[in-house]
N, CA, C and O atoms as a GROMACS GRO file, in nm:
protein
  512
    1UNK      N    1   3.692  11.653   4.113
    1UNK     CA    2   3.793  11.750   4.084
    1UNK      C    3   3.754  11.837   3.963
    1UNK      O    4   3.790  11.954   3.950
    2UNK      N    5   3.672  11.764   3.871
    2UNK     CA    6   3.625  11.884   3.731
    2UNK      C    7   3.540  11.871   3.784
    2UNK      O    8   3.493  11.784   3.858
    3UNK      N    9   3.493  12.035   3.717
    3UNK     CA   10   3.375  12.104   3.727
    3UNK      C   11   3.327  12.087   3.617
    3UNK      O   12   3.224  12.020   3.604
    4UNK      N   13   3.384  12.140   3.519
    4UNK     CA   14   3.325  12.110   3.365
    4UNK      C   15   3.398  12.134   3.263
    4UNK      O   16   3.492  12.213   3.276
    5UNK      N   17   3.372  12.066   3.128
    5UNK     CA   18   3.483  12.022   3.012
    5UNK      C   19   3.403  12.120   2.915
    5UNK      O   20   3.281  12.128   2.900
    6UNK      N   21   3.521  12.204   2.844
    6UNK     CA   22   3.405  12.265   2.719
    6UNK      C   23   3.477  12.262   2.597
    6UNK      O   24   3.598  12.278   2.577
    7UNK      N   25   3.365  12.234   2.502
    7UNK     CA   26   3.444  12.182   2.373
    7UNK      C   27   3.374  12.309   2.275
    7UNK      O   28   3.258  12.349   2.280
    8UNK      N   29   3.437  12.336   2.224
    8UNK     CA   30   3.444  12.431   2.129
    8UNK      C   31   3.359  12.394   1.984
    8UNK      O   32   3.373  12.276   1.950
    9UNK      N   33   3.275  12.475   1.897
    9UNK     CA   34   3.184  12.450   1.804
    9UNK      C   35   3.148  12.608   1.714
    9UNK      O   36   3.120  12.719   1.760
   10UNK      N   37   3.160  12.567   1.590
   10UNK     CA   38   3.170  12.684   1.538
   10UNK      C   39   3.013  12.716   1.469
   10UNK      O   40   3.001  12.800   1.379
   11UNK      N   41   2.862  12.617   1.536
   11UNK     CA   42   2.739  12.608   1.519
   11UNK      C   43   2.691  12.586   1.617
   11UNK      O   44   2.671  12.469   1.649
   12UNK      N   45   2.654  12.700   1.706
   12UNK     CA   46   2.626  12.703   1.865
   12UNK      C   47   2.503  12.582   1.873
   12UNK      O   48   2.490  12.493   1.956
   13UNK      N   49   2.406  12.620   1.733
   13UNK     CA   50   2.230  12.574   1.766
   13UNK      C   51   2.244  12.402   1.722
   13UNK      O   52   2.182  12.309   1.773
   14UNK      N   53   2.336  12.397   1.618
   14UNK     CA   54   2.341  12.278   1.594
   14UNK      C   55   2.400  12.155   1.725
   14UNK      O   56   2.346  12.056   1.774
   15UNK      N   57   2.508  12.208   1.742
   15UNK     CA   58   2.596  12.152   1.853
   15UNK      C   59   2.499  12.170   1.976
   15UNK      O   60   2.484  12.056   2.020
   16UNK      N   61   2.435  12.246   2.043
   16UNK     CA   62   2.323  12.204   2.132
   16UNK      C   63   2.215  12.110   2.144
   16UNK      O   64   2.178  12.021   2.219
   17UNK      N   65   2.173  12.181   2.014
   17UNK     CA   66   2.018  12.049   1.952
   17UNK      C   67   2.117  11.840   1.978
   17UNK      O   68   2.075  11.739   2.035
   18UNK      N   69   2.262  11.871   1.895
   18UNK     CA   70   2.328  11.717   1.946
   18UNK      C   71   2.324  11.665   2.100
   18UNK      O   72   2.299  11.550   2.136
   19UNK      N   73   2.352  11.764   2.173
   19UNK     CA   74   2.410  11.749   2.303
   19UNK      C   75   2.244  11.725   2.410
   19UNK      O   76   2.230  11.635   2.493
   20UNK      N   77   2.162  11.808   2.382
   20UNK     CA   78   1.999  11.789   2.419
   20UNK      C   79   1.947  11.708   2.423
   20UNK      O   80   1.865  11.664   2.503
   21UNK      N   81   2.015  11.651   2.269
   21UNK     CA   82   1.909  11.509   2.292
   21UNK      C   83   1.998  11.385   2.356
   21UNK      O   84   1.956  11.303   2.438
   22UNK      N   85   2.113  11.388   2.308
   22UNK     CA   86   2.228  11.288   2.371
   22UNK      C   87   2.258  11.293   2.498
   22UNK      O   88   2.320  11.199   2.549
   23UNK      N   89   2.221  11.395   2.570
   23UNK     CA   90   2.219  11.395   2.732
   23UNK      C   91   2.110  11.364   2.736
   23UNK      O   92   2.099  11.250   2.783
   24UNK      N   93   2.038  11.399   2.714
   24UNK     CA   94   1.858  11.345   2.794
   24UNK      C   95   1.893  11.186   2.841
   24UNK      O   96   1.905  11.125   2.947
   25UNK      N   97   1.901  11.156   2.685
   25UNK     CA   98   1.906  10.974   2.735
   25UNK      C   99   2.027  10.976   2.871
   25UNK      O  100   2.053  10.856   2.867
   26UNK      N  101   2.087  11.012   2.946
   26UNK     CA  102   2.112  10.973   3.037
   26UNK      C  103   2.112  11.047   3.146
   26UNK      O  104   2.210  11.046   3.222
   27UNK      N  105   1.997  11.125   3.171
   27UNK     CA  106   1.952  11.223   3.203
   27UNK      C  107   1.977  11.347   3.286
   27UNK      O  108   1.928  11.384   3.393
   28UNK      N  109   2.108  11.424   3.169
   28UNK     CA  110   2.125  11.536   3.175
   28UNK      C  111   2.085  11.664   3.144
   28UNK      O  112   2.092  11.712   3.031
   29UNK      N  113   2.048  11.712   3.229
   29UNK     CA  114   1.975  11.877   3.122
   29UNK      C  115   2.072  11.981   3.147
   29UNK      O  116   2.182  11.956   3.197
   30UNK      N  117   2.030  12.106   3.110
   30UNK     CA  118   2.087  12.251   3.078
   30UNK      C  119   2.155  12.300   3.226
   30UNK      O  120   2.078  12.250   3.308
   31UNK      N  121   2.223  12.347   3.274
   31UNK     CA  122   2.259  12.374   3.420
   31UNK      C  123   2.319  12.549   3.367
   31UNK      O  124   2.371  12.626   3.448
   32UNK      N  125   2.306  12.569   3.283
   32UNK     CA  126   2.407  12.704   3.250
   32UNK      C  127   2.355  12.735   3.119
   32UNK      O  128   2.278  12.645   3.084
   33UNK      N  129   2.368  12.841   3.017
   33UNK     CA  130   2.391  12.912   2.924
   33UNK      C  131   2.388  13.079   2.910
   33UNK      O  132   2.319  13.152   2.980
   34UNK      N  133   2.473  13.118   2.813
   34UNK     CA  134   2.459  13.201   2.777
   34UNK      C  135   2.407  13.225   2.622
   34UNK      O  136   2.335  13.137   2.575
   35UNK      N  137   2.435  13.328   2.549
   35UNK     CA  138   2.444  13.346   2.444
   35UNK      C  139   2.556  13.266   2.322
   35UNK      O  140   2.544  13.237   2.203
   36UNK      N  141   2.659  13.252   2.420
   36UNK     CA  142   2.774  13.184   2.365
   36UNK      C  143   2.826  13.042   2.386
   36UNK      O  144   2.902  12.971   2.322
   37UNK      N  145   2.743  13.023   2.521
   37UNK     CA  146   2.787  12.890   2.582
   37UNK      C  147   2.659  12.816   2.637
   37UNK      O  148   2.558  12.875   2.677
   38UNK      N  149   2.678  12.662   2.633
   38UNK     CA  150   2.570  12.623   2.714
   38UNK      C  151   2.633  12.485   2.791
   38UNK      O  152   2.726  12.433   2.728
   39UNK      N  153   2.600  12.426   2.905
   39UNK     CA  154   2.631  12.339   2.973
   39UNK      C  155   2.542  12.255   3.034
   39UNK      O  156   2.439  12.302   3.083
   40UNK      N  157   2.572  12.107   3.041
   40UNK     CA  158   2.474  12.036   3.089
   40UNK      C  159   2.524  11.952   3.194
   40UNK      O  160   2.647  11.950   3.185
   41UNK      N  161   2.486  11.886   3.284
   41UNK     CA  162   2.517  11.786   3.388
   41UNK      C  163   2.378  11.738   3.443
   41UNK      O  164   2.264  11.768   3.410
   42UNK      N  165   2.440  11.634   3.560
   42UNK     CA  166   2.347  11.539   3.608
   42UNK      C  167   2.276  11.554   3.722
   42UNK      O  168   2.199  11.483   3.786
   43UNK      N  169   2.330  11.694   3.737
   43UNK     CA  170   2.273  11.776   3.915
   43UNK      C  171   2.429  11.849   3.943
   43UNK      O  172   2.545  11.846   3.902
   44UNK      N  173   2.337  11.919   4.052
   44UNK     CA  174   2.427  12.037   4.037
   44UNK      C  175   2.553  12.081   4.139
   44UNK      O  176   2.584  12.197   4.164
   45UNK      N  177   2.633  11.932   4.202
   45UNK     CA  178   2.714  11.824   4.253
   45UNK      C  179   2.820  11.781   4.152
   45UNK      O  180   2.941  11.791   4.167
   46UNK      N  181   2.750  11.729   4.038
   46UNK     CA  182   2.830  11.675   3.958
   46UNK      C  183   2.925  11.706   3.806
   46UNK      O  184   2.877  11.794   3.735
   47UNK      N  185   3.011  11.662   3.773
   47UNK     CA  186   3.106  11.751   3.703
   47UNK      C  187   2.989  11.758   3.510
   47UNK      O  188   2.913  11.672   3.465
   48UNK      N  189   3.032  11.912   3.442
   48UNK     CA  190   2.910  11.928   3.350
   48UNK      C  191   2.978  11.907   3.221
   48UNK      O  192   3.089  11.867   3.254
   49UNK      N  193   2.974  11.912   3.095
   49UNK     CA  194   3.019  11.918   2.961
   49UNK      C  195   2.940  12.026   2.888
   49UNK      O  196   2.819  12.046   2.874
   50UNK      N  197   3.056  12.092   2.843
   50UNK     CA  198   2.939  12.229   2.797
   50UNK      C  199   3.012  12.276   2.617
   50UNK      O  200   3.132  12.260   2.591
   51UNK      N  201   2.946  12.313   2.549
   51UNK     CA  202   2.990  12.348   2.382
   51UNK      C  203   2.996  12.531   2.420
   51UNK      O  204   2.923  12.580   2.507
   52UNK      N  205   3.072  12.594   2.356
   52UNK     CA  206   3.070  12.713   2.347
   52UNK      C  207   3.167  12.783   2.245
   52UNK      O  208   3.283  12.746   2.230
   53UNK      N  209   3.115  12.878   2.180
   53UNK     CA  210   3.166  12.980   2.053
   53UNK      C  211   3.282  13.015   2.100
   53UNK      O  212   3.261  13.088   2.198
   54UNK      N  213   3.448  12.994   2.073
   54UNK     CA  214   3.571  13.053   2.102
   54UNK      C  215   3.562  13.172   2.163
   54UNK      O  216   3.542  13.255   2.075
   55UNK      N  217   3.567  13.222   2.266
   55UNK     CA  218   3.605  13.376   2.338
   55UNK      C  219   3.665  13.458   2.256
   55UNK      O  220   3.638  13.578   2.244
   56UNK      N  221   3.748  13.397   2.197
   56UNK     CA  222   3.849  13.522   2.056
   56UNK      C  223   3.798  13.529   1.960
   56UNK      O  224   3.842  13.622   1.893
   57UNK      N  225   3.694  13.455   1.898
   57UNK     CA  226   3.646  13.512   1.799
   57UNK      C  227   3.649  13.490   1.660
   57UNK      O  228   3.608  13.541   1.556
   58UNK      N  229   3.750  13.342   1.720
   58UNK     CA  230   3.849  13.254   1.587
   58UNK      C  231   3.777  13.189   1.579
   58UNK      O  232   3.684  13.201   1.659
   59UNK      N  233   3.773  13.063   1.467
   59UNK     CA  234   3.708  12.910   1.444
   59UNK      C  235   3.745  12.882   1.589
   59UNK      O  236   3.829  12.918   1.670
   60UNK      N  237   3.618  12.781   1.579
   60UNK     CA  238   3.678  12.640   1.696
   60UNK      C  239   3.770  12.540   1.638
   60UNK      O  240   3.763  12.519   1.517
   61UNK      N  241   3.855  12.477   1.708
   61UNK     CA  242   3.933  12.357   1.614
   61UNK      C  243   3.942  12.269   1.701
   61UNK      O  244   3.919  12.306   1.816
   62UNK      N  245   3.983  12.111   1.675
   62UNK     CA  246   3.959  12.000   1.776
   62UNK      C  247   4.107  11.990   1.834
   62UNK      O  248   4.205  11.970   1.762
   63UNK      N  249   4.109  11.998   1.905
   63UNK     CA  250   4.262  11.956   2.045
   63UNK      C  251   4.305  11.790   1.938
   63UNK      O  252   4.224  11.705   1.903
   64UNK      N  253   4.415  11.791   1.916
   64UNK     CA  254   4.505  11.612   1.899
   64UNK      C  255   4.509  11.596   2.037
   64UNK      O  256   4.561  11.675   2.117
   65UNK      N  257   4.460  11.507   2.060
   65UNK     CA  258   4.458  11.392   2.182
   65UNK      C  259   4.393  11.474   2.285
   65UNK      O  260   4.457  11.488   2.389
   66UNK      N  261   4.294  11.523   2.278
   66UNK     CA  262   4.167  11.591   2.353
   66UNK      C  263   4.100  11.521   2.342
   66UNK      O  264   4.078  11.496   2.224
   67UNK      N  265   4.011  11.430   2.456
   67UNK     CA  266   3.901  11.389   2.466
   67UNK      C  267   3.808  11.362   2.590
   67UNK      O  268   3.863  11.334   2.697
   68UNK      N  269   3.698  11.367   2.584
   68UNK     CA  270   3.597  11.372   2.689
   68UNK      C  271   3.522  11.206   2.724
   68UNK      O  272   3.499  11.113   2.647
   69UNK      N  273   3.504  11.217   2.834
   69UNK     CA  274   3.510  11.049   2.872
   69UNK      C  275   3.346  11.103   2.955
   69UNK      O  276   3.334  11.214   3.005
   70UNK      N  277   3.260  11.022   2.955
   70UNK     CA  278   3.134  11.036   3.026
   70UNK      C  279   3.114  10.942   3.070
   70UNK      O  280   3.080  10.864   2.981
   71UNK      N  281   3.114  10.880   3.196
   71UNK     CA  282   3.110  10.771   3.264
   71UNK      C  283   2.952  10.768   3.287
   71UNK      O  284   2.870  10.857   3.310
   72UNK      N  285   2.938  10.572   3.267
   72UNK     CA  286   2.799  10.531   3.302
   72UNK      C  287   2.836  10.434   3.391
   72UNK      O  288   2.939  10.388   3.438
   73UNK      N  289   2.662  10.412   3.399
   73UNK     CA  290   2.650  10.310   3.477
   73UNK      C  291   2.626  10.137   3.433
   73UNK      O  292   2.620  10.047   3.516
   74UNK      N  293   2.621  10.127   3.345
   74UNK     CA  294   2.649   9.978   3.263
   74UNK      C  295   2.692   9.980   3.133
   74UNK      O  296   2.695  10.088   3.074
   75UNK      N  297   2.731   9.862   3.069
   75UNK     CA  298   2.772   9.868   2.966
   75UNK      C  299   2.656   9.880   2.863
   75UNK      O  300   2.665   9.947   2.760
   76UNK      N  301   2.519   9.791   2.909
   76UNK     CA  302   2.379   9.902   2.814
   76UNK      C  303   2.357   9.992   2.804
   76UNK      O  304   2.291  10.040   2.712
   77UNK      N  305   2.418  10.067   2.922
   77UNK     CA  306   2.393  10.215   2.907
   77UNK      C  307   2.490  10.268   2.800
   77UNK      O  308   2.444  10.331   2.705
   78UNK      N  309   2.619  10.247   2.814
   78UNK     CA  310   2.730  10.259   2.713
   78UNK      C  311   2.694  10.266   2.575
   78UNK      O  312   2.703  10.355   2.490
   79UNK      N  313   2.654  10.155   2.574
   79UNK     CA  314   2.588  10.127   2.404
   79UNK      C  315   2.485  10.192   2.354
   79UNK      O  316   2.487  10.246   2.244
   80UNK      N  317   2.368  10.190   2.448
   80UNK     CA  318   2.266  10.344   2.405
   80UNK      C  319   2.341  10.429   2.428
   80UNK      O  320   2.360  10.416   2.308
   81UNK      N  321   2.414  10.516   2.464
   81UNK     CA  322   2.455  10.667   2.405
   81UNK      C  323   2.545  10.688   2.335
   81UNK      O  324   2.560  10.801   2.288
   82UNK      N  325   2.648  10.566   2.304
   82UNK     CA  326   2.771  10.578   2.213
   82UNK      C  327   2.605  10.535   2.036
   82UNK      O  328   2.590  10.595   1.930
   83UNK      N  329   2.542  10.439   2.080
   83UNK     CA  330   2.426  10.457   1.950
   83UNK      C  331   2.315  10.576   1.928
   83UNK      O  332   2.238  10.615   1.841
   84UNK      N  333   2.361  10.615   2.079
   84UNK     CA  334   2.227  10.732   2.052
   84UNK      C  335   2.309  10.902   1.955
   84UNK      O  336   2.249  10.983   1.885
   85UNK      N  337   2.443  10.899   1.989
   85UNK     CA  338   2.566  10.944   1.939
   85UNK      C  339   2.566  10.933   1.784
   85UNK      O  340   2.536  11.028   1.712
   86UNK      N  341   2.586  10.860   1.757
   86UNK     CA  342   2.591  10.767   1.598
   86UNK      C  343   2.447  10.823   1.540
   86UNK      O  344   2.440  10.904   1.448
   87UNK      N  345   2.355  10.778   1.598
   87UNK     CA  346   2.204  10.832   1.534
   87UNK      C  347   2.220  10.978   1.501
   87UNK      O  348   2.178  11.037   1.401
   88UNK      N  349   2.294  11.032   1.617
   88UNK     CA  350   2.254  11.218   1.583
   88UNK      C  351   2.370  11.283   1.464
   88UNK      O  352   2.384  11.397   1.422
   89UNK      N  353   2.435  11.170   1.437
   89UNK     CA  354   2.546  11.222   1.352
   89UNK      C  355   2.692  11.215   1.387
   89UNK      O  356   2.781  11.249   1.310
   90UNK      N  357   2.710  11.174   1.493
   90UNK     CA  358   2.859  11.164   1.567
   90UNK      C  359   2.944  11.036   1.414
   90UNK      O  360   2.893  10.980   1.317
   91UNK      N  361   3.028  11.039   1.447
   91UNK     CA  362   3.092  10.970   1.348
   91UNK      C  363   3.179  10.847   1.500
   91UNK      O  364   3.207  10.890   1.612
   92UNK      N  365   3.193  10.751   1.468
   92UNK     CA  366   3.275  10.623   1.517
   92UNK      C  367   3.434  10.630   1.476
   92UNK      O  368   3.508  10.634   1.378
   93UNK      N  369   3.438  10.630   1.661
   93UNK     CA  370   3.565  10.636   1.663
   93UNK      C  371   3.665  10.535   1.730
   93UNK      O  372   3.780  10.543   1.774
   94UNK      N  373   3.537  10.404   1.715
   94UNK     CA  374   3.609  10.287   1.834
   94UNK      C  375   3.439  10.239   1.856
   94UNK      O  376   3.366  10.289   1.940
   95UNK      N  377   3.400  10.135   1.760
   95UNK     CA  378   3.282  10.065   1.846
   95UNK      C  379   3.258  10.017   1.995
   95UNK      O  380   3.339   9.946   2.054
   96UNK      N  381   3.152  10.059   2.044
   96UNK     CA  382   3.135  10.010   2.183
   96UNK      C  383   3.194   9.843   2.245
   96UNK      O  384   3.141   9.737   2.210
   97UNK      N  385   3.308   9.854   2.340
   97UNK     CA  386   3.312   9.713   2.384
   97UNK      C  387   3.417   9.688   2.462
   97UNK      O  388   3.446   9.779   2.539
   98UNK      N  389   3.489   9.584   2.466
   98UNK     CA  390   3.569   9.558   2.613
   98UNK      C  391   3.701   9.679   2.539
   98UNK      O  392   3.691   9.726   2.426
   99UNK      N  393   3.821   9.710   2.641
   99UNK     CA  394   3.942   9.808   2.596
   99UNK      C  395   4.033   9.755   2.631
   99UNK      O  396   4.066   9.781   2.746
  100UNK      N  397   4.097   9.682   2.574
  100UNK     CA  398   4.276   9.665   2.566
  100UNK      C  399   4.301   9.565   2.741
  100UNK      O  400   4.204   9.506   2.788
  101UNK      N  401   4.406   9.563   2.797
  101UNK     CA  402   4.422   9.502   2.909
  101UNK      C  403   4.348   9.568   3.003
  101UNK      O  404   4.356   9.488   3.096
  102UNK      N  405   4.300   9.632   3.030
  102UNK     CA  406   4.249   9.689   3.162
  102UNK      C  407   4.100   9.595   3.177
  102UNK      O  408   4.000   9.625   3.111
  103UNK      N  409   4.103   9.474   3.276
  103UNK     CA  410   3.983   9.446   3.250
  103UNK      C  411   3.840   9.486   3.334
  103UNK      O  412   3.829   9.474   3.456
  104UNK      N  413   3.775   9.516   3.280
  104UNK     CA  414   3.638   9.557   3.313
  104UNK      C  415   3.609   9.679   3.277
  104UNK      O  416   3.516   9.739   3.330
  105UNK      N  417   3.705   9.748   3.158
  105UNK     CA  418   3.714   9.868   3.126
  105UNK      C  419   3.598   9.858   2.989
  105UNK      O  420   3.625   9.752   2.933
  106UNK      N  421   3.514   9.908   2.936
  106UNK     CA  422   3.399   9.892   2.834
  106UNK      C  423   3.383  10.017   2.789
  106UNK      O  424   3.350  10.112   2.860
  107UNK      N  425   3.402  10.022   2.680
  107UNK     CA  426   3.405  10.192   2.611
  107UNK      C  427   3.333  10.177   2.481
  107UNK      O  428   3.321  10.061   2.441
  108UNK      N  429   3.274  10.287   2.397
  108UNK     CA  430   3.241  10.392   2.270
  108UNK      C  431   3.360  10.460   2.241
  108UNK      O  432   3.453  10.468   2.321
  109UNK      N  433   3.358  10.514   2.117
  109UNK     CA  434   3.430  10.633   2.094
  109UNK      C  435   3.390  10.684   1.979
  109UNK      O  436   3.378  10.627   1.871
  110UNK      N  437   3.363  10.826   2.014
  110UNK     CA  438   3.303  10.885   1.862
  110UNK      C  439   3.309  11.007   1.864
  110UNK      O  440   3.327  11.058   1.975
  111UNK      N  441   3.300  11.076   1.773
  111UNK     CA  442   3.316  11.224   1.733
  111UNK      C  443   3.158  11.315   1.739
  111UNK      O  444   3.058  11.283   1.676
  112UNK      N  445   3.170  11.429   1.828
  112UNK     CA  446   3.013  11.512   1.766
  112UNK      C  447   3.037  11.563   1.644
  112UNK      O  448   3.137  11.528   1.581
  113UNK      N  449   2.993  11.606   1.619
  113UNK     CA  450   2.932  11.727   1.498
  113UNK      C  451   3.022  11.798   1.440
  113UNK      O  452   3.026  11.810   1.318
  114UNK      N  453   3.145  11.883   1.562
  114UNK     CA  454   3.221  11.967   1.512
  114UNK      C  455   3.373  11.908   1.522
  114UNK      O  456   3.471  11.983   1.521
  115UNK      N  457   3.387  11.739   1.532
  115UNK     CA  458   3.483  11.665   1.540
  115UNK      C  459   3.558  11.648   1.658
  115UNK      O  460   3.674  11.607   1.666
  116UNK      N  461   3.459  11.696   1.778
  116UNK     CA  462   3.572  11.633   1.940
  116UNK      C  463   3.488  11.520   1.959
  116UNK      O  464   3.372  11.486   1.935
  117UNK      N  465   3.638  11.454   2.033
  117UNK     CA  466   3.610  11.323   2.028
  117UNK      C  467   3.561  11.336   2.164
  117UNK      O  468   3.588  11.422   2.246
  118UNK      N  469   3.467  11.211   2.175
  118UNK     CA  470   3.402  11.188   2.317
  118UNK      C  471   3.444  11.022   2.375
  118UNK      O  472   3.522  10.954   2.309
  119UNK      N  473   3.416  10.997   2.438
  119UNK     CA  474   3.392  10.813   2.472
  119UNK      C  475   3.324  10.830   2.593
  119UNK      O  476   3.352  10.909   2.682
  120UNK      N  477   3.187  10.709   2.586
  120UNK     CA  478   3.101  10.693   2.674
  120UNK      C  479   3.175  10.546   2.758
  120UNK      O  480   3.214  10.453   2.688
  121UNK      N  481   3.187  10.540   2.913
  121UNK     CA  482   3.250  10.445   2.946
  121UNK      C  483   3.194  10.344   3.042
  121UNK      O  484   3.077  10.345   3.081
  122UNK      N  485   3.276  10.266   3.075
  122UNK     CA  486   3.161  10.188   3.242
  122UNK      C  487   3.325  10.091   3.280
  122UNK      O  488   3.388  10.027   3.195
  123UNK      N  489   3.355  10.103   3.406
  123UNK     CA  490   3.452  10.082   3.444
  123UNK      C  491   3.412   9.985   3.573
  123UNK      O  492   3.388  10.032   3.684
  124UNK      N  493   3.407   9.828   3.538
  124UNK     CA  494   3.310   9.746   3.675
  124UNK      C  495   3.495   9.700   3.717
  124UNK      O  496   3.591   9.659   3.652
  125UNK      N  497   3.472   9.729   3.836
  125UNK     CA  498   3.619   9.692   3.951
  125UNK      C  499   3.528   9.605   4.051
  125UNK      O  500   3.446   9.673   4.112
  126UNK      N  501   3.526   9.511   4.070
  126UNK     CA  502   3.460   9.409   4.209
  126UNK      C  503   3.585   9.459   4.287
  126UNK      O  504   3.701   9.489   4.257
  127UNK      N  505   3.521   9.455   4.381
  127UNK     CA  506   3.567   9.532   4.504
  127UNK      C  507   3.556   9.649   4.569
  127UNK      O  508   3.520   9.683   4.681
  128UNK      N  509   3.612   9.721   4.437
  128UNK     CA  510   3.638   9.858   4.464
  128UNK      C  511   3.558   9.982   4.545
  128UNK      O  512   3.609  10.094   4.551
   0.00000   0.00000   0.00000
């Protein structure tokens, strides 16, 4: 149902150079940019996350209770990019690990660069 999430950054080069290297590790590249915007995903099927300079012309500012969820495929994977996150400067917003009653729910949570929050996730349902 999404196509793609875009979070707002008031340091286009910085906020890319984060997102470049923090997608690679799970190997997302560039699918889009402009001058103002850039977007990445996992192929070109699947839903993208993209940073871009406000259209109006104002600061960017972070949404209260805005956040971006990037689903993996294990909970190692989880932990390398919620750490690969942390390495590039993201700030911790919820160490990687099991979440509240929902069980098999395994999350990160952390902030990029220009303070939106992200969480890297892995959601194992037997059965499902």
């Amino acid at each position: 149902m999404i196509g793609y999430v875009t979070l707002g950054t008031n340091d286009l080069d910085r906020a890319v150079a984060f997102y470049d290297e923090l997608f690679a590790t799970i190997g997302a590249g560039r699918f889009f940019e402009t001058e103002q915007f850039v977007a990445w995903s996992k192929g070109p099927d699947q839903a993208g996350i993209s940073v871009t300079k406000p259209a109006d012309g104002q600061p960017a500012t972070v949404g209260n209770g805005v956040m971006v969820a990037v689903q993996m495929n294990s909970t190692d994977e989880v932990d390398a990019f919620y750490q690969k996150a942390l390495e590039l400067g993201a700030t911790c917003e919820g160490s990687a690990g099991p979440r509240g009653e929902m069980t098999g729910f395994y999350a990160g949570y952390f902030r990029d660069l220009d303070g939106n929050k992200l969480n890297a996730f892995y959601l194992d349902m037997p059965g499902a």
